[in-house]
matplotlib code that plots the C-alpha trace (Angstrom):
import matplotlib.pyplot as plt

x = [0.0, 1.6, 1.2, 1.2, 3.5, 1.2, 3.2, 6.2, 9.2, 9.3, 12.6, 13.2, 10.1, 7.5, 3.7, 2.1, -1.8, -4.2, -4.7, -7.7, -7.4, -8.9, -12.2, -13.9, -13.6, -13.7, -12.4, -10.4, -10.0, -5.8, -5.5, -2.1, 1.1, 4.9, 6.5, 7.5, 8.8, 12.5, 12.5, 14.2, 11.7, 12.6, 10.1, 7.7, 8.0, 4.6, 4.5, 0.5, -2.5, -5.9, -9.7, -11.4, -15.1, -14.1, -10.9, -8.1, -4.9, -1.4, 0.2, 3.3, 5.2, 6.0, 9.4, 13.0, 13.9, 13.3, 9.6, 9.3, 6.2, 2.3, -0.9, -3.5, -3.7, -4.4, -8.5, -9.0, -11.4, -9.1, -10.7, -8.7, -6.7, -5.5, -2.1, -1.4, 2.5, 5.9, 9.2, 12.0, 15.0, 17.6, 18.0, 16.8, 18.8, 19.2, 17.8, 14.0, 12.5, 9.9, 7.3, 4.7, 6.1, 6.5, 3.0, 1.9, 3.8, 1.9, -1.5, 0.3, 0.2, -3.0, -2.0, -4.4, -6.5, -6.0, -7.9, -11.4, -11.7, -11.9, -10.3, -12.2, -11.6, -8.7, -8.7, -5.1, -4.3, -2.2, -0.6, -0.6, 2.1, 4.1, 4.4, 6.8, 5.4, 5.9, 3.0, 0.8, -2.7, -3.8, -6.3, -10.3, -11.4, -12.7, -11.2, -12.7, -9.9, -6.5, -4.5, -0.8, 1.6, 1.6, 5.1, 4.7, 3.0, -0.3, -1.7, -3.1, -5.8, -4.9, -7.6, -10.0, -9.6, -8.2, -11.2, -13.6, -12.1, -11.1, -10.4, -8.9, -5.3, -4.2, -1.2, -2.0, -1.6, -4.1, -6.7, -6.2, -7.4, -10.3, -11.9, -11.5, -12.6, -15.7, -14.5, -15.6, -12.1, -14.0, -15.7, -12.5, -10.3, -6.9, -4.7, -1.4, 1.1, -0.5, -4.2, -3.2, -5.3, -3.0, -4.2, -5.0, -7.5, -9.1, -9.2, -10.7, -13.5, -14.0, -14.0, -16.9, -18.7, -19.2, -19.7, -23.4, -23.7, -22.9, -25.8, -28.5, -32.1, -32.5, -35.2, -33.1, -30.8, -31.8, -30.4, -26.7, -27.7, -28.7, -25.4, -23.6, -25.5, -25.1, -22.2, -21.6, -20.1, -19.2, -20.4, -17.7, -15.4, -16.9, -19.9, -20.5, -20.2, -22.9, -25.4, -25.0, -25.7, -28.1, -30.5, -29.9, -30.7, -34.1, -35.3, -34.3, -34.9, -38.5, -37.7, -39.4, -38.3, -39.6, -39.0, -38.6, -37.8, -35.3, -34.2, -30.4, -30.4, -28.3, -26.4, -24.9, -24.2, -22.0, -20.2, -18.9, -18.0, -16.3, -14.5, -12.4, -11.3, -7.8, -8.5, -10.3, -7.6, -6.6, -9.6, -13.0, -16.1, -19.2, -22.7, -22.4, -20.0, -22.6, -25.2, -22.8, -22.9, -26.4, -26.9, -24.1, -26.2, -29.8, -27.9, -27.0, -30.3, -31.9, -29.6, -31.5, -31.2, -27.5, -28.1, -28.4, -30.5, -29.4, -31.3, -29.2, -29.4, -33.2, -31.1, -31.4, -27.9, -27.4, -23.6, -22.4, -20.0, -20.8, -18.7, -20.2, -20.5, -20.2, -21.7, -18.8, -19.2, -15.9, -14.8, -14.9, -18.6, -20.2, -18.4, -18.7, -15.8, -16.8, -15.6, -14.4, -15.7, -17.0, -18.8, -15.4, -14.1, -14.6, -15.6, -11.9, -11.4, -14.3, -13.3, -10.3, -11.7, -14.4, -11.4, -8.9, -11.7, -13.2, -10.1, -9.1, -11.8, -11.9, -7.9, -9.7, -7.7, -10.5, -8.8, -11.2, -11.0, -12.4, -15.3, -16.2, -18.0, -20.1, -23.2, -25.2, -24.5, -24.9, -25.1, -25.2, -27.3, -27.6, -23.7, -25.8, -28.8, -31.1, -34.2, -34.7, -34.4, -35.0, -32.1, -31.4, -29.8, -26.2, -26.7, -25.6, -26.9, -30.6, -30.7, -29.4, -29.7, -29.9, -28.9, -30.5, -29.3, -29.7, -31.8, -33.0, -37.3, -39.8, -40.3, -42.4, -39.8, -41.0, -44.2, -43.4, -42.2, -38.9, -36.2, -34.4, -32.0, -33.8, -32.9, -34.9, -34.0, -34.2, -34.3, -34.6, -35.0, -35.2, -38.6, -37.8, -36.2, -36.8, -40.4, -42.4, -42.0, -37.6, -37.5, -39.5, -37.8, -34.4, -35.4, -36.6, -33.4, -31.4, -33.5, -33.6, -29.7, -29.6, -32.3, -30.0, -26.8, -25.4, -28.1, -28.5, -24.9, -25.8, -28.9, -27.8, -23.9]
y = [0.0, 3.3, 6.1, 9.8, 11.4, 13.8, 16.6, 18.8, 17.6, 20.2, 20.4, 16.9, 15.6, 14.1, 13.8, 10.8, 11.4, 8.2, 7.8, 6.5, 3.7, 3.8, 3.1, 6.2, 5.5, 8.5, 6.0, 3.1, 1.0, 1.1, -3.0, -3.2, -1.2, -2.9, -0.2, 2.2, 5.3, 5.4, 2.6, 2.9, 2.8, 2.6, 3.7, 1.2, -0.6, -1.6, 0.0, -0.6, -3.0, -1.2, -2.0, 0.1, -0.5, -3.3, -4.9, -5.0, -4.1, -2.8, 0.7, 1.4, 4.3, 6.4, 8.3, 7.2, 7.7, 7.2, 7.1, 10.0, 9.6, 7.5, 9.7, 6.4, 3.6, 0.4, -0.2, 3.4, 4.8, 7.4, 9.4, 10.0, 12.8, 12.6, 12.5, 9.1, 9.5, 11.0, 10.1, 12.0, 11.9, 13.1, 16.2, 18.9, 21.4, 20.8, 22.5, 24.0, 21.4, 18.9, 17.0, 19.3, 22.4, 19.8, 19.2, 22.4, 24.1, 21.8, 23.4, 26.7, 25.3, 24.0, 21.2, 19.7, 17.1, 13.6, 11.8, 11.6, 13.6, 17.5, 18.1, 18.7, 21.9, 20.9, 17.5, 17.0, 19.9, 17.9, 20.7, 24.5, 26.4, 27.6, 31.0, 33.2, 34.6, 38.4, 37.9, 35.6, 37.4, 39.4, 38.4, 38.5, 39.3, 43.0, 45.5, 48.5, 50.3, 50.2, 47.4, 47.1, 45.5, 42.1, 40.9, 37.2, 35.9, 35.3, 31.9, 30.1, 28.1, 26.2, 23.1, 25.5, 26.1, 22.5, 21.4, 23.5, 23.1, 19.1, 15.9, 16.4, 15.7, 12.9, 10.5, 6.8, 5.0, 7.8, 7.3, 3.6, 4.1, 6.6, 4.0, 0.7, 3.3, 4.2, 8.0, 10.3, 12.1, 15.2, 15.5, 15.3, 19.3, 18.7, 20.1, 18.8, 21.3, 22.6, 21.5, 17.7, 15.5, 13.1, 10.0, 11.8, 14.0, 10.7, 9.3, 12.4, 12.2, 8.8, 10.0, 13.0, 9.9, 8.5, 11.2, 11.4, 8.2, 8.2, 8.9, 7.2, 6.2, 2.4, 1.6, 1.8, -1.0, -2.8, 0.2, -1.0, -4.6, -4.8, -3.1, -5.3, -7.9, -6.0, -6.1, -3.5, -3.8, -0.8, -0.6, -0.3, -1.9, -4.6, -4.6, -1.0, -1.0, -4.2, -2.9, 0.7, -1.3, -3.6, -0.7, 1.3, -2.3, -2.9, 0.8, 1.1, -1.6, -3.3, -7.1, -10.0, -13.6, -16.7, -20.3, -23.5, -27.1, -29.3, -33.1, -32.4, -36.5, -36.8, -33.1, -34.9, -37.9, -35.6, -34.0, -37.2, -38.8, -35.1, -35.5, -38.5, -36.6, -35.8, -32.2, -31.9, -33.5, -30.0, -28.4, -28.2, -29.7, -29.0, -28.5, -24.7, -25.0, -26.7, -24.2, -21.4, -23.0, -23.8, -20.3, -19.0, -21.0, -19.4, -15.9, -16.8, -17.7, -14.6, -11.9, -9.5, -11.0, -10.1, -5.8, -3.0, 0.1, 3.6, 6.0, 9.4, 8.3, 6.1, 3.6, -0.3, -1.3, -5.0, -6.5, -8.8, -9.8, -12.1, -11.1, -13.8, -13.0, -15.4, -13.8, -15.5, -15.2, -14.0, -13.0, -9.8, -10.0, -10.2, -9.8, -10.6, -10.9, -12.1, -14.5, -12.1, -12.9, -15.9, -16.8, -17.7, -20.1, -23.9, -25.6, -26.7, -22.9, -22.5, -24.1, -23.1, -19.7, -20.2, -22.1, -18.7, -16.6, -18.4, -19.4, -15.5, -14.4, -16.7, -15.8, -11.9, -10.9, -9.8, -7.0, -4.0, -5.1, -8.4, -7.3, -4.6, -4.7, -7.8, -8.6, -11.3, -12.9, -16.3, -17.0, -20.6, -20.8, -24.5, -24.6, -23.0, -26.1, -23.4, -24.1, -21.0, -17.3, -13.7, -12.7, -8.9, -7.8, -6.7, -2.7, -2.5, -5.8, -7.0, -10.4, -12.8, -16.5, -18.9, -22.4, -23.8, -27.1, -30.4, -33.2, -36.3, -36.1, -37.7, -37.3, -38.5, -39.9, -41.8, -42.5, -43.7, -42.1, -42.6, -40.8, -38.2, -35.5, -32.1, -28.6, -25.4, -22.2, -18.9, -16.0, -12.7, -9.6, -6.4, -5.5, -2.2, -4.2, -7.9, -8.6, -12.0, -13.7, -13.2, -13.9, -17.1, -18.3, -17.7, -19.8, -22.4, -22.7, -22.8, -25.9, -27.9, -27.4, -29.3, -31.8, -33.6, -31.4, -33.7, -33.4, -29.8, -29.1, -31.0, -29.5, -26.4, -25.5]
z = [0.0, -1.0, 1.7, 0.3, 2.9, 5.3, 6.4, 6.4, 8.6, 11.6, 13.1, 11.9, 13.2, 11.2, 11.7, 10.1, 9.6, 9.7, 6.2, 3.9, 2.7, -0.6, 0.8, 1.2, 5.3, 7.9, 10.8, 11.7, 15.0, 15.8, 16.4, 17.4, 17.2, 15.6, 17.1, 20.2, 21.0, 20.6, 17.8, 14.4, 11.4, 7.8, 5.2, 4.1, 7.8, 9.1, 12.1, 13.1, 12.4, 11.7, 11.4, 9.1, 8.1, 5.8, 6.5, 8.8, 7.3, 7.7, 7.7, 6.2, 7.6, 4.8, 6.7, 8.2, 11.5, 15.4, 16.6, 18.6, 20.3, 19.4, 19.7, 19.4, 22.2, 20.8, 20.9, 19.7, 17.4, 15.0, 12.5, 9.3, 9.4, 12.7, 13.5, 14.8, 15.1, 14.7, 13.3, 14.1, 11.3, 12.8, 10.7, 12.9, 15.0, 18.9, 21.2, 22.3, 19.9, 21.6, 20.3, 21.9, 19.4, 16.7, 16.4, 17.4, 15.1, 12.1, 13.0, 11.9, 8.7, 7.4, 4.6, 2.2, 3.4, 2.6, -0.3, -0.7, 2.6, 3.9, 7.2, 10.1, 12.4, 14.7, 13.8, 13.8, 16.5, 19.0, 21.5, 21.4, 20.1, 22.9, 23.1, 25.1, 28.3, 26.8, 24.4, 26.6, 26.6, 29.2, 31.5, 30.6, 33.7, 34.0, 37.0, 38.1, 39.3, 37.6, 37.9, 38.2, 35.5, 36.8, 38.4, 37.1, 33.8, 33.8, 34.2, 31.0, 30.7, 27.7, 28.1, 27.1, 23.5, 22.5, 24.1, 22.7, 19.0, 18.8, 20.7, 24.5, 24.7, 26.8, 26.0, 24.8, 28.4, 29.9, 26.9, 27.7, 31.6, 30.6, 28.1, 31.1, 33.7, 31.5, 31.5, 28.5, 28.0, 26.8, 30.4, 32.2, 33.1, 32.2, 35.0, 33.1, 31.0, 28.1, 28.6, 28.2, 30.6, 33.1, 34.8, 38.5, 36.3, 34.9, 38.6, 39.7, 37.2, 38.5, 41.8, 40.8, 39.3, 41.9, 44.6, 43.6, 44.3, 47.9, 49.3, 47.0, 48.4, 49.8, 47.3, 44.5, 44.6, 41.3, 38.5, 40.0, 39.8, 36.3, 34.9, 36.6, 34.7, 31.2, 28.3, 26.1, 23.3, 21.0, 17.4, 15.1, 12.3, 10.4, 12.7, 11.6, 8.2, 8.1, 10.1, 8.2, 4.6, 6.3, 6.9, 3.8, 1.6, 4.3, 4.0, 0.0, -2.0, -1.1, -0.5, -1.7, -0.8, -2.3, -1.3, -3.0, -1.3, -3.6, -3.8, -4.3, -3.5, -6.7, -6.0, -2.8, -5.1, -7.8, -4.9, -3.3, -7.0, -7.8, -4.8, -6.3, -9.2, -9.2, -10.6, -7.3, -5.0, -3.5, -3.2, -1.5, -2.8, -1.1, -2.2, -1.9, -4.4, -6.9, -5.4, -7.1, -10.3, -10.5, -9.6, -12.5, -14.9, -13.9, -14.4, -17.8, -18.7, -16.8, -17.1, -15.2, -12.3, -12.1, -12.2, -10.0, -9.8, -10.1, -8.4, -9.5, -13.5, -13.2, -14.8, -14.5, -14.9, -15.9, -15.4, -18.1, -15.0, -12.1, -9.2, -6.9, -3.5, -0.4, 2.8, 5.5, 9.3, 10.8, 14.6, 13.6, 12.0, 8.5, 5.5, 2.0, -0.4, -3.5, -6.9, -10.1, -13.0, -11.6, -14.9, -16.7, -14.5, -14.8, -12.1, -10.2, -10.5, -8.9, -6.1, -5.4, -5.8, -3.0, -0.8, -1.0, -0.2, 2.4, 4.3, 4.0, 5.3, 8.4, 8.8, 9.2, 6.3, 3.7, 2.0, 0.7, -2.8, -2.1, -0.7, -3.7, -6.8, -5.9, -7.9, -6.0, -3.0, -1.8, 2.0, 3.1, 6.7, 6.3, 8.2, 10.9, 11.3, 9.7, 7.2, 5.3, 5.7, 4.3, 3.5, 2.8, -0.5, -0.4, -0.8, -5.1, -5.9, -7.3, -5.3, -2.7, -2.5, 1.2, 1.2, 3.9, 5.1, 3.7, 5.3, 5.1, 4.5, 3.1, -0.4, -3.1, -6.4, -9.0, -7.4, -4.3, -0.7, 0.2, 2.4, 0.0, 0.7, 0.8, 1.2, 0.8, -1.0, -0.2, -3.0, -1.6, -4.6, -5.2, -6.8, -8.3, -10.9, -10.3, -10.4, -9.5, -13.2, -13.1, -9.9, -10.0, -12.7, -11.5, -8.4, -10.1, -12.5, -9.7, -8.3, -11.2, -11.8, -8.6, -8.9, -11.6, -11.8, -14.8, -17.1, -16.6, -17.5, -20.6, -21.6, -20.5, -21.9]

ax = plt.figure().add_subplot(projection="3d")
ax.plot(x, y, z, "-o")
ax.set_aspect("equal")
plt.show()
């Protein structure tokens, strides 16, 4: 990943800005740092592990030299933009230059904002410039007589405007002990030099806190009781991001879901013979991956299945492209990187497709191109014991299919009942642009395809 270098060195010392990705983010989760204060750093060394939205990924730092000091704790929510850290090469003069000035003296001079976003006011303001006490300002508060010259300088009350203007200013360990304490930094008065907020000021918050609480009536035991018995458990990364589409595709595009049950008995009997081909012998086969096929197939036949809707030009746009999409459960929630040009691969590529991505995903390594562009999604609940679903469309897409798990039923073949495997499949559109005919038939493609996979992919090419 190549990192546009943020700022001007200042006395040798360089501010690196959290950076968008590419991605169009405003905010990223800092993972895990590489690196310390006092350690050497070349350019292009990682030097942190991030969470944006999408994907977790790796920072490069773009300069040479020792790390000077880190402005992020690790578990922290940093908007892009914001200076994150500074390198010191070794160029700059001796003397009077501290990392406080450093970053100060960057506010002095407002650089263009990273790509893709405009910079917020303060932002990336870090400490105050310090100023000589000669041209300190004079004090606000009015005197009706006249006063003195004043013998010392005046006190400042620097916490005041940083706090007013951007986020409070407190080193990474201190951040740290305000978000396990529960403490809302901007709440806290910073007694420390230069407005920045030490860890007696966070304690003493905790102590105001709780003050209140010292005398509270008898009767009300049970408000302390049920936090105690409560988790919560901050929106952001992945999680985010999902829940933000989720509701734009539920609130935009009206849904409609139909249902069909299948006898995939002979599906279940191509995946084990498949699985003795030596074309197959490093791969996956599982019935999702004939499910992706059979699906492929049905978008040949119906091509607008495979489209999207846009609202700006009143424009159905149908893709001669599948980019298949396979909605994967990770640690870190829902994503759903998806196939390219799914359509041209044969069947082993197939696989080993749906193997990389899966396995990439699981490993929380999902990069942000993996999970753009999709065109339809797949999401396979059967792994989960589950039936059937509603599935909501991927926000840019016209439909999602659930595979719901296979079992062993009753079914009538041939004239008689016998015990057949049988799933049941879920096709959720949108009906802006998919209505009940396309839809149905889509569904019912994809069903016969696995009712009798080989003579489909006879019939059909």
């Amino acid at each position: 990943m190549a990192i546009q270098k943020s700022t001007p060195a200042v006395d040798g010392v360089h501010a690196f800005k959290l950076p968008d990705v590419g991605e169009g983010l405003i905010e990223a989760e800092l993972l895990t740092w590489y690196v310390k204060p006092g350690d050497e750093v070349k350019d292009g060394q990682m030097i942190c592990e991030i969470e944006t939205a999408k994907a977790v990924v790796e920072l490069p730092c773009p300069y040479s030299g020792t790390v000077k000091e880190l402005f992020a704790a690790e578990g922290e929510t940093v908007e892009v933009g914001t200076v994150i850290i500074t390198v010191d090469d070794g160029t700059g003069g001796s003397g009077g230059g501290t990392a406080e000035a450093d970053t100060g003296a960057e506010t002095e001079e407002r650089e263009k904002p990273l790509v893709g976003y405009g910079e917020k006011a303060a932002s990336t303001q870090r400490r105050p410039r310090r100023r000589p006490a000669a041209t300190a300002p004079t004090p606000a508060a009015p005197a009706p007589r006249p006063a003195p010259a004043p013998t010392t300088p005046e006190p400042a009350a620097p916490a005041a405007p940083v706090r007013s203007e951007g986020r409070p200013l407190a080193k990474p360990p201190v951040r740290k002990l305000a978000k396990d304490l529960g403490i809302d930094l901007a709440t806290v008065s910073p007694t420390g030099k230069d407005g920045i907020i030490t860890r007696d000021d966070v304690h003493a918050a905790v102590e105001a806190v709780r003050t209140p609480e010292a005398a509270p009536a008898p009767e009300t035991p049970v408000e302390t009781d049920r936090s105690a018995r409560e988790q919560r458990i901050p929106i952001k990364g992945v999680r985010k991001h999902t829940a933000a589409a989720m509701v734009n595709s539920a609130f935009t595009a009206p849904h409609v879901t139909e249902f069909l049950q299948v006898d995939v008995t002979r599906t279940m009997k191509a995946v084990a013979r498949l699985r003795e081909r030596p074309d197959f012998a490093d791969v996956k086969v599982s019935p999702l991956l004939l499910v992706a096929k059979a699906l492929l197939m049905a978008i040949r036949r119906h091509p607008g299945i495979n489209a999207s809707w846009d609202e700006e030009n009143q424009e159905i746009v149908v893709k001669n492209y599948v980019n298949l999409g396979i909605a994967a459960a990770t640690e870190r929630g829902l994503v759903v990187p998806n196939i390219k040009d799914a359509e041209s691969q044969t069947l082993p590529e197939l696989a080993a497709s749906l193997k990389r991505l899966t396995e990439t995903a699981r490993a929380g390594k999902t990069g942000p191109a993996d999970m753009s562009g999709g065109t339809i999604t797949i999401t396979n609940v059967g792994v989960f014991g589950v039936d059937a679903g509603t599935p909501i469309i991927n926000p840019g897409e016209a439909a999602i299919l659930a595979f719901g798990q296979i079992r062993d039923m009753p079914w009538v073949h041939k004239g008689e009942l016998k015990i057949r495997k049988v799933t049941t499949l879920s096709l959720s559109f949108d009906h802006r642009l998919v209505d009940g005919e396309l839809g149905s038939k889509v569904l019912r493609d994809i069903g016969t395809a696995l009712e009798d996979p080989e003579l489909t992919a006879l019939a059909w090419g």
